[in-house]
Backbone as CSV, one residue per row, in Angstrom:
resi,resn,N_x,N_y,N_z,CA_x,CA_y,CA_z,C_x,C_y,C_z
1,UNK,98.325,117.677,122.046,99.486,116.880,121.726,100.029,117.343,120.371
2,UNK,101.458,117.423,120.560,102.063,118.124,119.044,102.796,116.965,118.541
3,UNK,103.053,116.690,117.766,103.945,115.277,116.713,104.875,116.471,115.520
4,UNK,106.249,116.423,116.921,107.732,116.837,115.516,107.538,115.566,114.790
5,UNK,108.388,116.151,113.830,108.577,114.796,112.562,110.445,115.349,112.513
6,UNK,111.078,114.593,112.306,112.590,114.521,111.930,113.232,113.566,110.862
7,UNK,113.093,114.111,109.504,113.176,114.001,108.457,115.058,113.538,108.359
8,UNK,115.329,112.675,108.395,117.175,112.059,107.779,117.162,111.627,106.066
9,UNK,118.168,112.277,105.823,118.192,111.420,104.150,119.881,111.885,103.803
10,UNK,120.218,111.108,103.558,121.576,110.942,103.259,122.205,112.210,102.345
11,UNK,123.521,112.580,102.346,124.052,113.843,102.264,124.206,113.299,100.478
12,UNK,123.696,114.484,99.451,123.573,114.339,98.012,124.696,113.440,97.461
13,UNK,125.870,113.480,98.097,127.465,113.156,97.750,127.732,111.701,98.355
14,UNK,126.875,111.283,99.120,126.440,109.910,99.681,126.010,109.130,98.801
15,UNK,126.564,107.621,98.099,126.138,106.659,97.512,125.106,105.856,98.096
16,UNK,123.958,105.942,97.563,122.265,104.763,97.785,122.297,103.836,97.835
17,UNK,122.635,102.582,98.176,122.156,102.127,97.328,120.714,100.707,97.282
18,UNK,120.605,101.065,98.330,119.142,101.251,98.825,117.546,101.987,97.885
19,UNK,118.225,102.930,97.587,117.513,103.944,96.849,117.487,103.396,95.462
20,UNK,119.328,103.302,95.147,119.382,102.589,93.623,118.851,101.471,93.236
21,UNK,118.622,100.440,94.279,117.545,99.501,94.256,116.138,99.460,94.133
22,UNK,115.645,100.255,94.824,114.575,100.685,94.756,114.181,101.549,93.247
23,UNK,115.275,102.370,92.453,114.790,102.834,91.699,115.089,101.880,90.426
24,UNK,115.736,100.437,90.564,115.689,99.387,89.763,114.675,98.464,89.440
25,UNK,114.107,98.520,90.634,112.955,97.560,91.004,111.707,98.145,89.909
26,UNK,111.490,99.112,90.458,110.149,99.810,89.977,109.675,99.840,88.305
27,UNK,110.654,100.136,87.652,110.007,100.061,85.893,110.547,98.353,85.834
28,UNK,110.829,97.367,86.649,110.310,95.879,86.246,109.289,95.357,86.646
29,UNK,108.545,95.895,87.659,106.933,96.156,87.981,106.271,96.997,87.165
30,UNK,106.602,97.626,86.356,105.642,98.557,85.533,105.504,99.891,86.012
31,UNK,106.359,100.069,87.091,105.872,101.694,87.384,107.511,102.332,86.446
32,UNK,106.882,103.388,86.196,108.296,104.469,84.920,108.125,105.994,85.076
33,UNK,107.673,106.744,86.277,107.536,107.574,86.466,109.027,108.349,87.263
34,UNK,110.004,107.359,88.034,110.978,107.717,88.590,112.224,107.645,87.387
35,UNK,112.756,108.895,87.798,114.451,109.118,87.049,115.051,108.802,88.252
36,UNK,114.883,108.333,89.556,115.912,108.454,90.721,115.163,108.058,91.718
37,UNK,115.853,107.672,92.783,115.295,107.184,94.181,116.329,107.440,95.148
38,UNK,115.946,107.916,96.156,117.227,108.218,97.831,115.844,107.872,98.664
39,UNK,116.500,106.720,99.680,116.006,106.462,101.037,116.242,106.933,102.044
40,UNK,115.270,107.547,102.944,115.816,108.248,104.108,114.940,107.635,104.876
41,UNK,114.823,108.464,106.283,114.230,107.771,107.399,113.569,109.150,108.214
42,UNK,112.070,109.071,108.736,111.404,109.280,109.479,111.068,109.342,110.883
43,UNK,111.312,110.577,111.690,110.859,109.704,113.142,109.986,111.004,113.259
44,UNK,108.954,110.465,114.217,107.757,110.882,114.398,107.756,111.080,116.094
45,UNK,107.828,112.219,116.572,108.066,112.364,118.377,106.709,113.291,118.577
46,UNK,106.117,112.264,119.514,104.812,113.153,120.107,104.762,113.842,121.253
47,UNK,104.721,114.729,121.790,104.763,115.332,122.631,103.401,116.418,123.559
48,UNK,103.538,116.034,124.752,102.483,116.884,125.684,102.035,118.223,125.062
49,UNK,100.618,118.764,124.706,100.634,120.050,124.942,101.225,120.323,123.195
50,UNK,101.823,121.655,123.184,101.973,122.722,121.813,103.747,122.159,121.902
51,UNK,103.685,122.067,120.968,105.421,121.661,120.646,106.254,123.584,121.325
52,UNK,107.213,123.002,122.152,108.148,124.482,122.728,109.395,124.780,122.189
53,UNK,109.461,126.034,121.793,110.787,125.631,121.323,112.093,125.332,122.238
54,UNK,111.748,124.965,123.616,112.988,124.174,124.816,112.680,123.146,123.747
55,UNK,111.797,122.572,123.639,111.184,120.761,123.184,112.159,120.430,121.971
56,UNK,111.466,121.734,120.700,111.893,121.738,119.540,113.954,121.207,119.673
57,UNK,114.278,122.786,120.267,115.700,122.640,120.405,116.215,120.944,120.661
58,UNK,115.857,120.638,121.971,116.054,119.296,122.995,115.846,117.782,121.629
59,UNK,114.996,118.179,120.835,114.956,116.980,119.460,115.928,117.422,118.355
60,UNK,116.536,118.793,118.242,117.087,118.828,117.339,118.709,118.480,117.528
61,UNK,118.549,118.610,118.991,120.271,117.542,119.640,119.866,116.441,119.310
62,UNK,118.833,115.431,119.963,118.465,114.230,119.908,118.860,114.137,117.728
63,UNK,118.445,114.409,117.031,118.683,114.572,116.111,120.260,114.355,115.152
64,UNK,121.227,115.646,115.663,122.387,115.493,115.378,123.109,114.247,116.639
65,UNK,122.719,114.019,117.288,123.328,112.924,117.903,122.788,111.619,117.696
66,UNK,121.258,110.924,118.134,121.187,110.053,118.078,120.041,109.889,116.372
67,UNK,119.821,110.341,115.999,118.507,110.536,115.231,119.604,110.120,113.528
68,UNK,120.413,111.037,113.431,121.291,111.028,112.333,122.535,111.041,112.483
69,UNK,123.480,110.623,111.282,124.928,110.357,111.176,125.195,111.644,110.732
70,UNK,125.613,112.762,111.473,125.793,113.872,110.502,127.177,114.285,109.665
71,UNK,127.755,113.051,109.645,128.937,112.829,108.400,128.397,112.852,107.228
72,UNK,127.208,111.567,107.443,126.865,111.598,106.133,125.590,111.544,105.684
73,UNK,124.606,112.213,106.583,123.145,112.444,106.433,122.995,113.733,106.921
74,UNK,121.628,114.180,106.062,121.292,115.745,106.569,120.034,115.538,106.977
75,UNK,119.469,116.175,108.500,118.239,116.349,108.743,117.370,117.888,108.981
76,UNK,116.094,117.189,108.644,115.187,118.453,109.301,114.125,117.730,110.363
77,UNK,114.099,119.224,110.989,113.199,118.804,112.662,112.053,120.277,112.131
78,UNK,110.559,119.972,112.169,109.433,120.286,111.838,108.395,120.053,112.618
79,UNK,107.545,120.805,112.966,106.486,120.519,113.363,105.060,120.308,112.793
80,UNK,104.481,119.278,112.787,103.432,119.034,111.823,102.164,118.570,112.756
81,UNK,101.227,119.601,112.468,99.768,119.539,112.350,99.603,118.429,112.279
């Protein structure tokens, strides 16, 4: 069994603010290690057998169509061990 991963995170020129929250939050809890924060999103597709690249291709449509907004998010499609 192979598990793509398909990595979305919003296009650099895209306002956070999700992220900007998140990077507000954190030094009033005590953490001060972040200059910045962007939220993106994860999907995790498991699949029969050795990932193919028919498979690969077939998620990387699923991807620009249903997976991400590609106005205003950029993704990557990977295969991970």
């Amino acid at each position: 069994m192979a598990k793509i991963v398909v990595e979305v995170m919003l296009k650099p020129e895209i306002l956070d603010p999700q992220g900007k929250a998140v990077a507000s939050a954190l030094p009033r809890l005590g953490f001060t290690f972040a200059t910045s924060v962007r939220q993106g999103k994860r999907f995790e597709i498991e699949v029969a057998g050795d990932a193919t690249p028919a498979q690969l291709a077939e998620v990387e449509k699923a991807a620009g169509t249903l997976l991400a907004n590609p106005v205003i998010e950029n993704y990557t499609v990977k295969v991970e061990k």
